[in-house]
Each structure stands twice: as structure tokens, then as C-alpha cells.
KEDRENDO-144941 format. One record per residue (C-alpha): residue number from 0; residue in one letter; x, y, z. Coordinates in Angstrom, 2 decimals, padded with zeros to 5 digits. Last residue first. Example, Ala and Ser with C-alpha at 12.3 -4.5 7.8 and 13.67 -1.06 7.14 Angstrom:
<sites>
+-----+------+---------+---------+---------+
! pos ! code !       x !       y !       z !
+-----+------+---------+---------+---------+
!   1 !    S !  013.67 ! -001.06 !  007.14 !
!   0 !    A !  012.30 ! -004.50 !  007.80 !
+-----+------+---------+---------+---------+
</sites>
This chain:
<sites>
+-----+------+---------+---------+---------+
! pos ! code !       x !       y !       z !
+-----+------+---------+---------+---------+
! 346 !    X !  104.07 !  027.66 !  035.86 !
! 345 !    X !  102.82 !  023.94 !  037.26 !
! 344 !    X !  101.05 !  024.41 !  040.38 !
! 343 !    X !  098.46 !  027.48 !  039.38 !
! 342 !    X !  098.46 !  025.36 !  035.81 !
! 341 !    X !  096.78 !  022.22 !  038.34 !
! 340 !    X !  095.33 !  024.52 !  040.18 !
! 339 !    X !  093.10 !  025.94 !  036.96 !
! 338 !    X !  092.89 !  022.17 !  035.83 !
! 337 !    X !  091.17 !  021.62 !  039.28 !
! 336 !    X !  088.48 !  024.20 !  038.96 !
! 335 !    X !  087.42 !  023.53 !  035.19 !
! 334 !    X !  086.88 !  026.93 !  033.54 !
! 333 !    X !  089.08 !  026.42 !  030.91 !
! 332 !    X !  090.89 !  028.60 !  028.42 !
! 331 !    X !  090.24 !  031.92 !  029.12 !
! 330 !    X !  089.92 !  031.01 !  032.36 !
! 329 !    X !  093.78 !  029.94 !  032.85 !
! 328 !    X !  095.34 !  032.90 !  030.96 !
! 327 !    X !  093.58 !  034.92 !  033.44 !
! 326 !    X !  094.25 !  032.63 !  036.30 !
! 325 !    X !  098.46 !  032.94 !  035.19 !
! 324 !    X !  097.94 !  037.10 !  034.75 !
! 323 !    X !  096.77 !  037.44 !  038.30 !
! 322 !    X !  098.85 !  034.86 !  039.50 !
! 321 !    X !  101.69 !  036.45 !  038.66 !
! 320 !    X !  100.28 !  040.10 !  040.20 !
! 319 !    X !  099.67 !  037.91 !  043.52 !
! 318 !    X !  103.31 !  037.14 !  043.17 !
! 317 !    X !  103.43 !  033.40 !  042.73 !
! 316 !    X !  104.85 !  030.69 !  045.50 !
! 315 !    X !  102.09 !  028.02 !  045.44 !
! 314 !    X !  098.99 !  029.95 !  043.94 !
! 313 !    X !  096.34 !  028.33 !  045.80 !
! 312 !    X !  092.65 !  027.59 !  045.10 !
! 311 !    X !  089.54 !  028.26 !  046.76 !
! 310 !    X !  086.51 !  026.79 !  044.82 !
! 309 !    X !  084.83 !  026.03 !  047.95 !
! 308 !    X !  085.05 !  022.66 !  047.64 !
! 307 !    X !  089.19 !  023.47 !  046.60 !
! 306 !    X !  089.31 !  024.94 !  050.41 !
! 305 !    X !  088.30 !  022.05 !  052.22 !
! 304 !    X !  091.51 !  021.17 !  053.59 !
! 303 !    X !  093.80 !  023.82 !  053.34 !
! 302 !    X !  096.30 !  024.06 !  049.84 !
! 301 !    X !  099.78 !  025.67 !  050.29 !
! 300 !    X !  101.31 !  029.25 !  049.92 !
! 299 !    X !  104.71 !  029.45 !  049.14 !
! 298 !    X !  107.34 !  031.16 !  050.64 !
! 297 !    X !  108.92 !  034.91 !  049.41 !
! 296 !    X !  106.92 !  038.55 !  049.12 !
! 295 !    X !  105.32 !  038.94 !  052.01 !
! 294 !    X !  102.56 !  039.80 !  050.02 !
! 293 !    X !  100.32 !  035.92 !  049.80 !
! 292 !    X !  098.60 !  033.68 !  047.31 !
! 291 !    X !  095.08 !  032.34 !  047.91 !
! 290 !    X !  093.03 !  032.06 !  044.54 !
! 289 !    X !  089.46 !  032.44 !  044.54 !
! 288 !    X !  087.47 !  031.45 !  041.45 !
! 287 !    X !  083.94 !  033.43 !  040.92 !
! 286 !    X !  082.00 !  030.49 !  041.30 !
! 285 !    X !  078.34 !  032.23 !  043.18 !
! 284 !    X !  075.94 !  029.94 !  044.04 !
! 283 !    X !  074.05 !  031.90 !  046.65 !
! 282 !    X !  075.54 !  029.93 !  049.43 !
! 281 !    X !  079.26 !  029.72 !  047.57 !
! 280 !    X !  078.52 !  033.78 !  047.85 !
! 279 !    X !  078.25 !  033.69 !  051.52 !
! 278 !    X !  081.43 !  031.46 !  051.91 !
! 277 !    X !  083.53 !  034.14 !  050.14 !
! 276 !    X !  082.47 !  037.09 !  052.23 !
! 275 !    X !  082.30 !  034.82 !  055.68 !
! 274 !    X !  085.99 !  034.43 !  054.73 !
! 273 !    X !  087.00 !  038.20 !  053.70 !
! 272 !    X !  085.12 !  039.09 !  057.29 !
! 271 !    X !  087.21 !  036.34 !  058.93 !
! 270 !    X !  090.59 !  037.94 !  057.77 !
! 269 !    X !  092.21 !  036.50 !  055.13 !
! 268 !    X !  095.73 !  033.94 !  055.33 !
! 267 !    X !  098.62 !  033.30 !  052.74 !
! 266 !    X !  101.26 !  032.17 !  054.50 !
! 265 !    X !  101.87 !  035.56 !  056.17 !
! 264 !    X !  099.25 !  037.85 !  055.10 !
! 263 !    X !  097.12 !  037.19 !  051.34 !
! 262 !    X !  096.97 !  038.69 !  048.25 !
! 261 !    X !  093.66 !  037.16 !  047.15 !
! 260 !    X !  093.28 !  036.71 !  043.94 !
! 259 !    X !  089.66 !  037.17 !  042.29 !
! 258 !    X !  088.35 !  035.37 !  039.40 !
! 257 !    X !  085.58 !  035.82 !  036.85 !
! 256 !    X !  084.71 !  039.25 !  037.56 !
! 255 !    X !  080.66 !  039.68 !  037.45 !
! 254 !    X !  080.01 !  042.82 !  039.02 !
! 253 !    X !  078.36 !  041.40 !  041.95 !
! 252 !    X !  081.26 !  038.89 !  042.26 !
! 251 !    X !  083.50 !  042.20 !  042.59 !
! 250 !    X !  081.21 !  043.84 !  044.99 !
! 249 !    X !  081.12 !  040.90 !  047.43 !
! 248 !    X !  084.73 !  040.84 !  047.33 !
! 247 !    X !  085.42 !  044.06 !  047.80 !
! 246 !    X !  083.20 !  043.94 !  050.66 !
! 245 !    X !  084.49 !  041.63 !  052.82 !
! 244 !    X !  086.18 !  043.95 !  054.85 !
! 243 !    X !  090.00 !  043.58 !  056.18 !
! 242 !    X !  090.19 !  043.80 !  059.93 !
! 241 !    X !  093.71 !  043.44 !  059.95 !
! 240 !    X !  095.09 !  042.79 !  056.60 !
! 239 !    X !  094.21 !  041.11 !  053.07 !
! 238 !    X !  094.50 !  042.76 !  049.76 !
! 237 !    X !  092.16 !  041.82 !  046.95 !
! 236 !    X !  092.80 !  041.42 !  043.53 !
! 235 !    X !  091.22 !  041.07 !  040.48 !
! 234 !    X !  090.63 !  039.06 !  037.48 !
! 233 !    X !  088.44 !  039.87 !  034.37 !
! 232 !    X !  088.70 !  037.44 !  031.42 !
! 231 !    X !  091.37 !  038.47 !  029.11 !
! 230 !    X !  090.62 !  039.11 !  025.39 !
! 229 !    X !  090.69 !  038.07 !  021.80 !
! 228 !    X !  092.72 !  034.92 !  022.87 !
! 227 !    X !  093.21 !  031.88 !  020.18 !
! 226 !    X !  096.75 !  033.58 !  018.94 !
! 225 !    X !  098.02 !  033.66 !  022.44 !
! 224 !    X !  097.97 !  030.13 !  022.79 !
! 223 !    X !  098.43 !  028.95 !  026.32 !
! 222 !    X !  099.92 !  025.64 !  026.88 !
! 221 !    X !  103.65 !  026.57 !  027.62 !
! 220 !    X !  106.50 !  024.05 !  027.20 !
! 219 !    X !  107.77 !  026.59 !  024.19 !
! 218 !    X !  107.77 !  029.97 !  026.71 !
! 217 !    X !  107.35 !  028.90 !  030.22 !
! 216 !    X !  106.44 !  025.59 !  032.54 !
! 215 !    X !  108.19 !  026.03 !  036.13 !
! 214 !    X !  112.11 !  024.54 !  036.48 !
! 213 !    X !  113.31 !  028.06 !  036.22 !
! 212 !    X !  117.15 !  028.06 !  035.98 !
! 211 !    X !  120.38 !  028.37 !  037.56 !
! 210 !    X !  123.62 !  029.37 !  038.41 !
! 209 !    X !  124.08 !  031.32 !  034.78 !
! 208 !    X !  127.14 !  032.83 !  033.52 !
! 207 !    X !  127.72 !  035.24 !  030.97 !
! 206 !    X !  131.17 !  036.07 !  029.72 !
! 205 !    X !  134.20 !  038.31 !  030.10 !
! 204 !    X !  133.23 !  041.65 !  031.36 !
! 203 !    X !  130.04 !  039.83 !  033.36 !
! 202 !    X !  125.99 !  039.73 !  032.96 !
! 201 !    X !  125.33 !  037.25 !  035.86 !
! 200 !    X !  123.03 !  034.82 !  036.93 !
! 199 !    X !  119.76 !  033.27 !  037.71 !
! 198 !    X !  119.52 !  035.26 !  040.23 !
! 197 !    X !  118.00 !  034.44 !  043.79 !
! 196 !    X !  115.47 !  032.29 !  044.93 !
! 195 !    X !  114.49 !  034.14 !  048.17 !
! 194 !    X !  113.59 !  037.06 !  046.77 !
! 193 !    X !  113.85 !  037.46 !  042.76 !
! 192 !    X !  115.05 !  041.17 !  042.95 !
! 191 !    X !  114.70 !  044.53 !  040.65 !
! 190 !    X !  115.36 !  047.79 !  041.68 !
! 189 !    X !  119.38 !  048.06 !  041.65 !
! 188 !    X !  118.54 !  051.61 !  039.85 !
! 187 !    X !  117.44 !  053.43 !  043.30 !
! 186 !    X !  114.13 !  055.12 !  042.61 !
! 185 !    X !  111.10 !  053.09 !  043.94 !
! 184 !    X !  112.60 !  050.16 !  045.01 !
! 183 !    X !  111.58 !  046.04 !  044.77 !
! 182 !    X !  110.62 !  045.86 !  041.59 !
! 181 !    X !  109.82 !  041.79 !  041.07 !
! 180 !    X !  110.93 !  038.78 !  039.20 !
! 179 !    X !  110.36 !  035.33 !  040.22 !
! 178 !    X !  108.82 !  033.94 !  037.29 !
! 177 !    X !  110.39 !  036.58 !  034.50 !
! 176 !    X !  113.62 !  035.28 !  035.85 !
! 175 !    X !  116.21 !  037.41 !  036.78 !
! 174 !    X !  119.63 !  037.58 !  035.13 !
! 173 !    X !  121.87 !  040.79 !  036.80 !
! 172 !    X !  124.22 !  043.05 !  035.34 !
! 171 !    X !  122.61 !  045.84 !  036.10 !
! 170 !    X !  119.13 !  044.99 !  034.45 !
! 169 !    X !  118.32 !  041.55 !  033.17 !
! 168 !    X !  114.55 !  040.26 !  033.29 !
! 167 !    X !  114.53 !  036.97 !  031.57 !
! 166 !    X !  111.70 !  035.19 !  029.52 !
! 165 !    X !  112.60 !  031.40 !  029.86 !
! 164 !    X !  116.04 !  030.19 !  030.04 !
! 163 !    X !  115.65 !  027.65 !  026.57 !
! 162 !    X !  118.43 !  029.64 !  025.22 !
! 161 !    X !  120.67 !  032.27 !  027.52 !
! 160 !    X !  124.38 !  030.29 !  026.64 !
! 159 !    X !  123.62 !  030.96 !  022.57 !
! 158 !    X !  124.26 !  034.80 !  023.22 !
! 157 !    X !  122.39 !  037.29 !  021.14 !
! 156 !    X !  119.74 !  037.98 !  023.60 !
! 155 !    X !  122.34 !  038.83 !  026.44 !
! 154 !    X !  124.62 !  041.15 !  024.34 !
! 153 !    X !  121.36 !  042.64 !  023.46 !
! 152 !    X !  120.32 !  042.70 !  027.24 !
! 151 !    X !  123.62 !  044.36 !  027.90 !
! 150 !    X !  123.92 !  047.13 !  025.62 !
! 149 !    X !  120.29 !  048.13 !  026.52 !
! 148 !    X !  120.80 !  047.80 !  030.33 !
! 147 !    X !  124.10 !  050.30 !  029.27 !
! 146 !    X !  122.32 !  052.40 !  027.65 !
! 145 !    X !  118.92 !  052.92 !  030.53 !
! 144 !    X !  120.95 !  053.20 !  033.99 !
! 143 !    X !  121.67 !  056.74 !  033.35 !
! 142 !    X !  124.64 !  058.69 !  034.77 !
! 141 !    X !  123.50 !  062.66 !  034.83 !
! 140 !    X !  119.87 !  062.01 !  033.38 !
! 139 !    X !  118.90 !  062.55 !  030.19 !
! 138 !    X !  117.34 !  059.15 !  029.17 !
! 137 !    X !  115.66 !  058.68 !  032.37 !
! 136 !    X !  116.81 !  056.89 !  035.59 !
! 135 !    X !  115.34 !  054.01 !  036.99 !
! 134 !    X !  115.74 !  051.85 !  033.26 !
! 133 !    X !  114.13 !  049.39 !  031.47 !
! 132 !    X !  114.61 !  045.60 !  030.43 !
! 131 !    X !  112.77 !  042.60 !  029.29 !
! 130 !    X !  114.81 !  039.69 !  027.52 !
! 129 !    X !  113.55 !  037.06 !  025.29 !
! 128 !    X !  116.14 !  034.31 !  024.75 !
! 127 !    X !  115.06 !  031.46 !  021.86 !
! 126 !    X !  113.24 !  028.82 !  022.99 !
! 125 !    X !  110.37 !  029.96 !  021.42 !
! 124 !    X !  106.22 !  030.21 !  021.74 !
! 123 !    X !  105.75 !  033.36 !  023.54 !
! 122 !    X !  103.13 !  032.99 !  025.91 !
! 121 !    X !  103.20 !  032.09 !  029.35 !
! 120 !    X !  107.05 !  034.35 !  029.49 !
! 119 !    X !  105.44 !  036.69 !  027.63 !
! 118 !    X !  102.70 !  037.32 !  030.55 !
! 117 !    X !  105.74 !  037.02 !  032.69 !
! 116 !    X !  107.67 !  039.63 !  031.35 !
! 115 !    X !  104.22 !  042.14 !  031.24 !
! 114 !    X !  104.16 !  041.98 !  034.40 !
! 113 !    X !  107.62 !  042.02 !  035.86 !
! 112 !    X !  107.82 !  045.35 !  033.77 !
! 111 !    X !  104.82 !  047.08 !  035.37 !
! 110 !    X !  106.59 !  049.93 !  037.17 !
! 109 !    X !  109.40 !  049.51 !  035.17 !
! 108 !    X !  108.47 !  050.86 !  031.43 !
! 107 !    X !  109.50 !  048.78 !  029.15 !
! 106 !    X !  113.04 !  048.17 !  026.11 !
! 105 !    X !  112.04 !  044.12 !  025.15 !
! 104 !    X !  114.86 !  042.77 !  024.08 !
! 103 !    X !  114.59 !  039.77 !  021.47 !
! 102 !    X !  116.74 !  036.83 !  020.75 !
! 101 !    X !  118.99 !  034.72 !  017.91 !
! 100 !    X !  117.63 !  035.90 !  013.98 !
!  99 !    X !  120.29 !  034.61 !  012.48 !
!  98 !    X !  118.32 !  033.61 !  009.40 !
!  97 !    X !  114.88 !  034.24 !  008.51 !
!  96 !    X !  112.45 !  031.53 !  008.44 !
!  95 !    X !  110.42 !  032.95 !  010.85 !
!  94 !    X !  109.57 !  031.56 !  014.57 !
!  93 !    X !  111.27 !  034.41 !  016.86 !
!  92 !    X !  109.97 !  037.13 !  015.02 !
!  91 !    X !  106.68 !  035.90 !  014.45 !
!  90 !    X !  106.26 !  034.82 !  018.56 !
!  89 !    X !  107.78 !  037.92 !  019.57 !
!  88 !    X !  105.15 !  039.68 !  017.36 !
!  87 !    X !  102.32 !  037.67 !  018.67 !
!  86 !    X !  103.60 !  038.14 !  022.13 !
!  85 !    X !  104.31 !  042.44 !  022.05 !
!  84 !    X !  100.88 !  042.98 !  020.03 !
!  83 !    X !  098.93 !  040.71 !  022.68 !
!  82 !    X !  100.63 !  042.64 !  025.71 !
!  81 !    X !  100.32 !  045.96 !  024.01 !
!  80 !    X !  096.14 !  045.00 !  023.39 !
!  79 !    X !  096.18 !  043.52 !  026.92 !
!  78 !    X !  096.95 !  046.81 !  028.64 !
!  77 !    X !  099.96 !  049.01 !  029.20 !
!  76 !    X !  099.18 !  052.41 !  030.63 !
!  75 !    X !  100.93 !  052.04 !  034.02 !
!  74 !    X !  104.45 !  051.35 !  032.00 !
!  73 !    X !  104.64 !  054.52 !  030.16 !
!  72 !    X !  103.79 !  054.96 !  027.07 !
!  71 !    X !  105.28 !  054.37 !  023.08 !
!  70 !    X !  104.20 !  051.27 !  021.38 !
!  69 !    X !  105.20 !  048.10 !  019.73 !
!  68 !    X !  107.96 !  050.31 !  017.88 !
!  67 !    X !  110.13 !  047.73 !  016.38 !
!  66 !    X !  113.68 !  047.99 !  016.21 !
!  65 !    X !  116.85 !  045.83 !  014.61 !
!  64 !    X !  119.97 !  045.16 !  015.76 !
!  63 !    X !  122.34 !  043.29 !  013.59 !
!  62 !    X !  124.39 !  042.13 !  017.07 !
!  61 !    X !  127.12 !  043.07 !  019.43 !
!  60 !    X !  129.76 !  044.90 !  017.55 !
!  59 !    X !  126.82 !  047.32 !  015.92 !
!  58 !    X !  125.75 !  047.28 !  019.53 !
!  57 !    X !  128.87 !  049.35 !  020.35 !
!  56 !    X !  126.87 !  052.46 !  018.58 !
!  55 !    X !  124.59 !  053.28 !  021.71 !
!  54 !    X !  122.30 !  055.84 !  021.10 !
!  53 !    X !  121.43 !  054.71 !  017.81 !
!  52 !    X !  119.51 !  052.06 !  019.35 !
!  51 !    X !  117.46 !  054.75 !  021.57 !
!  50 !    X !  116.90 !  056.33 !  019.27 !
!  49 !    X !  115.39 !  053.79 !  017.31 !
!  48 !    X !  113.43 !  052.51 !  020.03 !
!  47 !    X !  111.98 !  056.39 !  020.22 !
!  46 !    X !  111.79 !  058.99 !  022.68 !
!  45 !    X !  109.83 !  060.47 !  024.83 !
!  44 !    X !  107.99 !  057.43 !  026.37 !
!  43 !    X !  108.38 !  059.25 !  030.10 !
!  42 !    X !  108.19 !  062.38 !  030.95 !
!  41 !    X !  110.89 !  063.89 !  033.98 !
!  40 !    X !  111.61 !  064.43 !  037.43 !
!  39 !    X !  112.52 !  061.79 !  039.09 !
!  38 !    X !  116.08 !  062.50 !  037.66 !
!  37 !    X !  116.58 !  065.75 !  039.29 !
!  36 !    X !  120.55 !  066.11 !  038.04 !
!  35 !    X !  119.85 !  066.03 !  034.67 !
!  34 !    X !  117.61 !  068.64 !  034.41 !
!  33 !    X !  115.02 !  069.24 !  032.00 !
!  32 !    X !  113.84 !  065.82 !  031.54 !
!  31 !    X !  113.58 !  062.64 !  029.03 !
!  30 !    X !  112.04 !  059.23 !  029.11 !
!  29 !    X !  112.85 !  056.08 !  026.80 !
!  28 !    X !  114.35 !  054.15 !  029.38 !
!  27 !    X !  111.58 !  056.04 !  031.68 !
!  26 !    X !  108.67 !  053.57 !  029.75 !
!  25 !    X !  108.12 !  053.27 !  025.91 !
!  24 !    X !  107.55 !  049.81 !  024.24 !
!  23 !    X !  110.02 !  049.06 !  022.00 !
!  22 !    X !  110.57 !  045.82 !  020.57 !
!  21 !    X !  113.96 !  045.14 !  020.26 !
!  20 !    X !  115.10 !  042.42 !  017.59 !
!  19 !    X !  118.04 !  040.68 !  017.76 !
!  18 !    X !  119.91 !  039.22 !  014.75 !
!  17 !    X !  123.00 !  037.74 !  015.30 !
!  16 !    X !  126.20 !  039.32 !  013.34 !
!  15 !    X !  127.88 !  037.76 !  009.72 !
!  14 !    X !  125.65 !  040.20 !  007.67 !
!  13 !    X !  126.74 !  042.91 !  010.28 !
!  12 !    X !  130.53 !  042.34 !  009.24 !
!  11 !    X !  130.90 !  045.11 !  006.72 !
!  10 !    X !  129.12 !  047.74 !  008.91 !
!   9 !    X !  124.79 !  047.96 !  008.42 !
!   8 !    X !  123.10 !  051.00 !  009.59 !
!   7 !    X !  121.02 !  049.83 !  012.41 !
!   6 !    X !  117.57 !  048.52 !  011.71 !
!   5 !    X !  114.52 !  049.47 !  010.82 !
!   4 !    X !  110.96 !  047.28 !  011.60 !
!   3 !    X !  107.71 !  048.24 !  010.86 !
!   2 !    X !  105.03 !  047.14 !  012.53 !
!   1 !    X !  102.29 !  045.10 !  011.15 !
!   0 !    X !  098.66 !  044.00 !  013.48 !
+-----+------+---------+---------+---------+
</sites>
């Protein structure tokens, strides 16, 4: 798959400028509405990466900035075909043999942004800064969060300080890591948190600072080759609470899914009807993988005796949407139970 690429008009010192690309996927950064004032009401993936570029001349101080439209919907609609496009573009970009070329931004939708950053972050093959952003508010609304997230993650992408941090999440000033990442508001535009282990760092007037950084397997220390994946085995999830039936999970390995993650409560526990669900099928010889995480949203979740025998594994401290994405990655690769928890333990 080609996309076509335009970039700002040059100024005399763009030839001496970083390159950064922004691949454009749609979302409420790119949304538009009648009134400015009722911001949640509007359409999303109105308008273009270009415009949204042109939008903002101070880049043209910042970087040689450069668009390509990857697609143009809002966030629920992304699938494995964007998510494919986005890494083996990234990865092309990123790995050329042209000049200056220093980061990408990623302009998304938010409602499935920490997604689709940490599928990148498994699969993009550079050190170079990758940075997924979006906005709360859209395009047209009194005080929008979209511009200056834009301004910022190319000012981000283009500086030598964010290499070899993994795919980043930077909105309002603030680094997250793809990882750790998740929306944590509906409407207000500080939406996006990393629990417990905090920020990597900061987006500042003067400079960019990071505190930290992920420790976890990403980008070039990644295993998984996009290139030699047609498609994603099926993985789902199951939510655990009082009383919680077994019969989503009886009805998925009926189906056939491959894997199932259990989004678990408190340190990652089921009810006894999810249990009896998952030990009947080991009976009929059923290996749909299991994977115990939990949705309280920090802490990890660790191994119980007897649980890898029953092809239970453990997703340490992932989102269950993380581990989703990391056991899909993992089965379409290997099927071998303890190499699947030994990439569960390692990214």
C-alpha cells in the first residue's frame, strides 16, 4: 500500500529543518461542529492532515513537516488494515535513506488512541520518536486542545532528547508511554494518564525533559515483524464481577477465538462460574489461551500455582486492551504456551 505524501510550503531554512512525518488518521483532532461552544457535539474525521498542518504555521519553525493521509475515521472504526498501513509506513519512513528525516506524529482519534500506540509501539522497527496524539475538543471548538497537541508532538518528534523512548503518547504537555498509557475522561482535555507509573515527562517553554523511561521491550528491541502478518488471530475479552457467567467464555471457545483475556477484579481474580467455564473446556481439550490481567487500572497481576497447566497465563501489569493486542501479536507467531508468558513478561 502507497500514500502520498505533501508537505508544507518550503521557507529558506526548511532544507536545514528535521523532517517529521504525520500520518493522519482522522479522529475529533480532525473533527468539526456547528457551534463552538457545544464541543461534544460535532463529526469527527472532517478534515484533512494537511489541514490540519496548515493550520498551524509555527511548525514551519519547528520541522519540514510533511503529511500522509493513512486514513480518515474516527477512532472506533480503526481495524488491523489502518494498524498494518500506519506500522509498515512508520517503519518505511523511519528506515529510508532520506536525510533528516527525525520522528513521526501520529494525529488519532482518542477513544482508541492507547491502542493503536501500543500496537506501534510492538511494531515499528526504529529508534527514532513516534508520537500519537489527538484532541478532546474538535477542530472548531471555542479553545481547542487539537493545534497546540499538534505543535507540540512535532516539536517532540523532531527533538534528538525523545530517541530510543518507545512510542509516546504526548497531549498537554505531558510524555506518556504507549505501555502505560490510558484515557482516563470522557470530555475534559487532561484525558490521558499512566496510573501509578507516572509521566515520562514534560513538554516545557524552554526544553523537554524526561524522568524516565519504559524498561519493557518496544519499537527496535521488538520481535514481532509486521511485514510477516496478513492478519490478527482472534482475541477477546471478558469482564469479571460478581456473579459473572461463564458463558462468554464457553461461547467464545465454541466459536473458535484463539485467546481470551480476562479483565480481571482486584489482583486479577474470576468468579467461580468463569473458573468451572475454563476448567470444563481443558476437559474437552479445548487450548484457547487464557490470560489473567485485571481493571483496576494499576498493580500487576502474578502467576497462581497451577494456572500455566491449565493454559492460564498472566499479563503482569498490562491493560487488558494491552494484552489484547500483545497475545495477538504473540499467536500469530507462536502458539507455544510458555513463550506467550514469556512476551506477556517481557513488553
Amino acid at each position: 500500500m502507497s500514500f502520498a505524501v505533501t508537505a508544507q510550503e518550503a521557507t529558506e531554512d526548511s532544507a536545514d529543518l528535521p523532517i517529521v512525518y504525520v500520518l493522519a488518521t482522522g479522529g475529533t483532532i480532525a473533527g468539526q461542529g456547528a457551534s463552538a461552544v457545544r464541543p461534544a457535539e460535532y463529526q469527527g474525521a472532517q478534515l484533512s492532515g494537511n489541514e490540519l498542518v496548515d493550520a498551524i504555521p509555527e511548525l514551519a519553525q519547528l520541522a519540514d513537516t510533511r503529511v500522509v493521509q493513512i486514513s480518515n475515521v474516527g477512532s472506533p472504526s480503526m481495524t488491523f488494515v489502518e494498524w498494518k498501513a500506519l506500522a509498515e509506513e512508520a517503519n518505511r519512513l523511519l528506515n529510508s535513506e532520506e536525510e533528516n528525516v527525525a520522528g513521526i506524529v501520529v494525529t488519532h482519534g482518542t477513544n482508541t488512541l492507547e491502542e493503536t500506540a501500543y500496537f506501534l509501539n510492538l511494531t515499528v522497527k526504529s529508534e527514532k520518536p513516534v508520537v500519537v496524539i489527538g484532541a478532546q475538543r474538535p477542530a472548531t471548538a471555542l479553545s481547542a486542545d487539537g493545534p497546540y497537541n499538534l505543535y507540540t508532538a512535532v516539536r517532540l518528534a523532531a527533538d534528538p532528547v525523545a530517541v530510543g523512548r518507545g512510542v509516546m503518547v504526548a497531549m498537554n504537555e505531558e510524555i506518556n508511554s504507549a505501555r502505560d498509557v490510558f484515557k482516563s475522561d470522557t470530555y475534559r482535555v487532561e484525558a490521558f494518564r499512566s496510573g501509578d507509573l507516572g509521566f515520562l515527562g514534560y513538554i516545557d517553554t524552554d526544553k523537554i525533559t524526561f524522568y524516565r523511561e519504559p524498561l519493557q521491550r518496544h519499537t527496535i528491541n521488538s520481535e514481532f515483524d509486521i511485514s510477516t502478518i496478513d492478519e490478527l488471530p482472534q482475541v477477546e475479552i471478558v469482564y469479571s464481577y460478581v456473579e459473572a457467567s461463564g458463558l462468554p467464555i464457553t461461547a467464545f471457545a465454541e466459536a473458535g477465538v484463539e485467546g481470551l483475556v480476562i479483565a480481571g477484579h482486584g489482583a486479577g481474580g474470576n468468579s467461580p462460574a468463569q473458573t468451572t467455564a475454563i476448567d470444563e473446556l481443558r476437559e474437552a481439550g479445548n487450548e484457547m489461551i487464557v490470560v489473567r490481567s485485571n481493571h483496576t487500572g494499576n498493580g500487576r497481576v502474578l502467576d497462581r500455582a497451577g494456572n500455566f497447566e491449565r493454559l492460564v497465563l498472566h499479563a503482569d501489569n498490562l491493560q487488558p486492551k494491552k494484552a489484547r493486542i500483545l497475545l495477538q501479536l504473540a499467536l500469530a507467531t507462536t502458539d507455544d504456551p510458555a513463550e506467550i508468558q514469556r512476551m506477556l513478561s517481557e513488553y
